[in-house]
N, C-alpha and C positions, 0 to 999 in steps of 0.2 A: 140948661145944658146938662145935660148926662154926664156922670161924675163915675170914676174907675170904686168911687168908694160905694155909689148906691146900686152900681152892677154888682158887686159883690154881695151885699148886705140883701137884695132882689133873688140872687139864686141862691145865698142860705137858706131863705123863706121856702124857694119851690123844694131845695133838697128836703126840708123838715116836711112836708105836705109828701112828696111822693113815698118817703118812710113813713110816714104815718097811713096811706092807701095802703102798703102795701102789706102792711102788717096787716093789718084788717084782710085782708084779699088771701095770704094764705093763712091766716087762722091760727096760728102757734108759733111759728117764727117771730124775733124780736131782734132788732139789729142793736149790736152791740159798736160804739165811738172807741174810736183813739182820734185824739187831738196829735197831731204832730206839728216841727216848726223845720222849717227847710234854712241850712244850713246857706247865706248868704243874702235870705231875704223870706220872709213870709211862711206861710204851712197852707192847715187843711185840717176837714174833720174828714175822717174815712168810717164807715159806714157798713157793714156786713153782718148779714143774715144768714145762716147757713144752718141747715138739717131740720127743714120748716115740713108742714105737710107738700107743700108744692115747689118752695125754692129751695132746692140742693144747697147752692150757695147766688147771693144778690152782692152785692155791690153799689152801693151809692156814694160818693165821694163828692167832697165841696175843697177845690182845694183856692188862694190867690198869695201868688208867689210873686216876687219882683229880688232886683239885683241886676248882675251884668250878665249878658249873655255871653256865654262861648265863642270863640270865632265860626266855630265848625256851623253854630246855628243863625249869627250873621249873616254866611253865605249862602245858608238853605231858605234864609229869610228875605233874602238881597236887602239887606237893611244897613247902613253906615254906621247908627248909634251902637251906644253899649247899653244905658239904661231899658230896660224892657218891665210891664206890670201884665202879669195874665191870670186870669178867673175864670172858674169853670165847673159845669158839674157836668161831673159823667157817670155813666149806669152802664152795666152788664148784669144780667139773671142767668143764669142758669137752673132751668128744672129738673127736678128726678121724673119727671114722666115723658114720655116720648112723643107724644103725641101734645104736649106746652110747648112753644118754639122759645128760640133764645132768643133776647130782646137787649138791645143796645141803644143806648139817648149820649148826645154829650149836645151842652151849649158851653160856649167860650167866647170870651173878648179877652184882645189883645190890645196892649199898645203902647208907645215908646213914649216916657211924659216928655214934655218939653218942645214936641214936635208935633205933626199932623199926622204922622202914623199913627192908628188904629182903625179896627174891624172887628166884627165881630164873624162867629161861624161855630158850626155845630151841624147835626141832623140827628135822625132816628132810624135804625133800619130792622127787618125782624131776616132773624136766620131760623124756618121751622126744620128738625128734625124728619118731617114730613111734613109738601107742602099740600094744605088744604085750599082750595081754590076759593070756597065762599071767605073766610079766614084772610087772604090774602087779599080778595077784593075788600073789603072792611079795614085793612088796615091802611091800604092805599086809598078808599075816599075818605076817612077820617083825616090822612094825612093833605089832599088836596084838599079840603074844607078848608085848614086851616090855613093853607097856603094861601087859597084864594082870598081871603079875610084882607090882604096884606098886599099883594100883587098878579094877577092874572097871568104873568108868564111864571111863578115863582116854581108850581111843581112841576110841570114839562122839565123845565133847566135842574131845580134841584133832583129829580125822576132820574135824569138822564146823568147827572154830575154821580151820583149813589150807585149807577150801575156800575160806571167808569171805575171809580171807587174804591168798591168793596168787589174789588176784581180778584182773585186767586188766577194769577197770570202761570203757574207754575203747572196748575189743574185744568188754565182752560176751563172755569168756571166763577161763577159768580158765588159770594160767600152766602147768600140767600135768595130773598127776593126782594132785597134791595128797601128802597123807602125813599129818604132824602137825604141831600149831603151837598152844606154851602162852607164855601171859606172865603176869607177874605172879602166878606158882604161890607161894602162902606156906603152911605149915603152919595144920592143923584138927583136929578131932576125927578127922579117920580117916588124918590122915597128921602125921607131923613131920617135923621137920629133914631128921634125918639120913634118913627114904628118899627125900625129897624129892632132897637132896644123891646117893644111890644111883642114883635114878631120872634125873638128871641125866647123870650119869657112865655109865649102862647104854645110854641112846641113843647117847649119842658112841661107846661101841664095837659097836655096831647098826652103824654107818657102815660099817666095812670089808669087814667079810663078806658084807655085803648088797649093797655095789656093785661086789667082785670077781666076786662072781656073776653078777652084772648083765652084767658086761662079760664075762665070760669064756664067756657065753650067747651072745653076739651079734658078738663083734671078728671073728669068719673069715667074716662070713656078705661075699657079694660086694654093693656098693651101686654102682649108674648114677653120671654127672655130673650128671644131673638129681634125683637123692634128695641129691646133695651142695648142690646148690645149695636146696634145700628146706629140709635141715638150717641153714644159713646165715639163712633168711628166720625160722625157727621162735627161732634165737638173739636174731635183732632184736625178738623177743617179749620174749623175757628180759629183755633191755636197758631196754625200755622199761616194764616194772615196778620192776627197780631202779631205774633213774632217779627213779621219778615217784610210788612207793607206799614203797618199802621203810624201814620203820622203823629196821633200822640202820644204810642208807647214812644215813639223814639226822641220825640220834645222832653218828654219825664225825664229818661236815661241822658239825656245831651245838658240839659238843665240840673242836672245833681237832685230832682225828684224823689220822693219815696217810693223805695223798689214796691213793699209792699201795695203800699196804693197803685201803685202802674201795672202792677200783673196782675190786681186782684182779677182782669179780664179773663183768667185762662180759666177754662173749668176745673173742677176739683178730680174729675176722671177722663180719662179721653184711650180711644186705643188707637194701632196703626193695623190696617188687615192689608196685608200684601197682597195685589195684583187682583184687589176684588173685583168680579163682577156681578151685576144684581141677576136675578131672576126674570126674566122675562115675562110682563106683565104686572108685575110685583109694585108696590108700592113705594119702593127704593127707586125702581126705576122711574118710576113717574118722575120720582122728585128730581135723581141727577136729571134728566130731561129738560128740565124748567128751571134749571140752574145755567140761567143766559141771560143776558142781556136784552132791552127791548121789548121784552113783555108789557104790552098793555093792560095793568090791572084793573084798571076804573072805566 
């Protein structure tokens, strides 16, 4: 039986593994720890890379907290208990090159001890600053390999759960090109625990490989000051999803979380260009274009 203790001790290991990829991957960056301890129950190591040759600023974070939940997150939870234990690793990169996409992982288990509440959930999604089509196809059969490994309906649903998702309802657009995104995965007749627990841990190391490639595709290629300043505008996208949708900034913030761990998501620069519109033809527009739902990448 899967223990909350060996979920936790399972994604220290992959956080240690994907900081150690990634260091290697840009070549001079070195992520520097703070240990923290959350005020009511448990901590986290937090994790950050910043002014590397390729990552602006990373982020990998290991956090497992437990204590009482808030009422406010009861009801977001529809759950009766107080006691709650939750574990997680989550990732954001940010690159200084325009043409590196942003890159996001989180896996999490939750669950209430004492009771039958628990689940686990997480995905991975990429947001490129420009979307490259081969790039985009590569990251979504990477991502349905692994799905299929574990269940034949898993990417369509999680495909289609990630569009939904990583929605910027306010733009009318999607925050990338999407990937995958499950919550509340509990065992059924066609899966248990333990692949559940597998299939967890098989994403989280999906992350390295998939975004060293990514970048090692794209870091030489030459970009304009004006593709820099694009990338820049395309981040204040970002921002303004996490800010204003993102379900685990607001778990962090409801739960008495470390601010600093919870926003390490935002990037380090971002602009606002009022009432832009792209150029016709351009590059920019490609991308808004393909920022929808329903694309079939694979």
């Amino acid at each position: 039986m899967i223990t909350k203790e060996q979920v936790a001790a399972d994604y220290q290991t992959i956080q240690d593994e994907i900081c150690r990829a990634l260091e290697q991957c840009d070549g001079r960056g070195k992520f520097e720890e703070e240990l923290w301890e959350r005020e009511g129950g448990g901590g986290g190591r937090t994790r950050i890379l910043q002014n590397g040759n390729v990552i602006e600023r990373g982020g990998v974070n290991f956090s497992a907290v437990y204590g009482q939940l808030p009422a406010a997150m009861k009801k977001a939870l529809n759950v009766e208990q107080d006691e709650f234990f939750a574990t997680g690793v989550s990732i954001v990169i940010h690159p200084n090159h325009p043409m590196v996409p942003i890159i996001h992982m989180n896996i999490r288990y939750f669950e209430m001890p004492g009771s039958d509440v628990k689940w686990f959930g997480g995905g991975i999604d990429l947001t490129p600053h420009y979307i490259i089509d081969e790039d985009a196809r590569f990251f979504h059969q990477s991502l349905k390999s692994v799905c299929d490994q574990y269940h034949p309906d898993f990417y369509n649903r999680f495909k289609t759960w990630a569009d939904d998702y990583f929605f910027i309802k306010h733009r009318n657009e999607t925050r990338g090109i999407g990937g995958i995104f499950y919550d509340r995965l509990v065992a059924d007749e066609n899966i248990n625990w333990d692949q559940i627990f597998e299939f967890s841990k098989s994403v989280g190391r999906t992350f390295a490989p998939v975004y060293t490639e990514l970048v090692n595709q794209n870091r030489g290629k030459h970009f304009t000051e004006a593709q820099q300043q694009w990338q820049y505008q395309r981040r204040s996208r970002y921002a303004e999803f996490n800010l204003v949708y993102d379900a685990g900034t607001k778990f962090g913030l409801e739960t008495n979380g470390r601010i600093e761990s919870i926003l390490m998501s935002l990037p380090p620069t971002a602009k606002w260009v009022y009432n832009y519109h792209p150029e016709p033809g351009s590059g920019e527009e490609k991308t808004l274009s393909l920022l929808k739902k329903g694309i079939n990448w694979v």
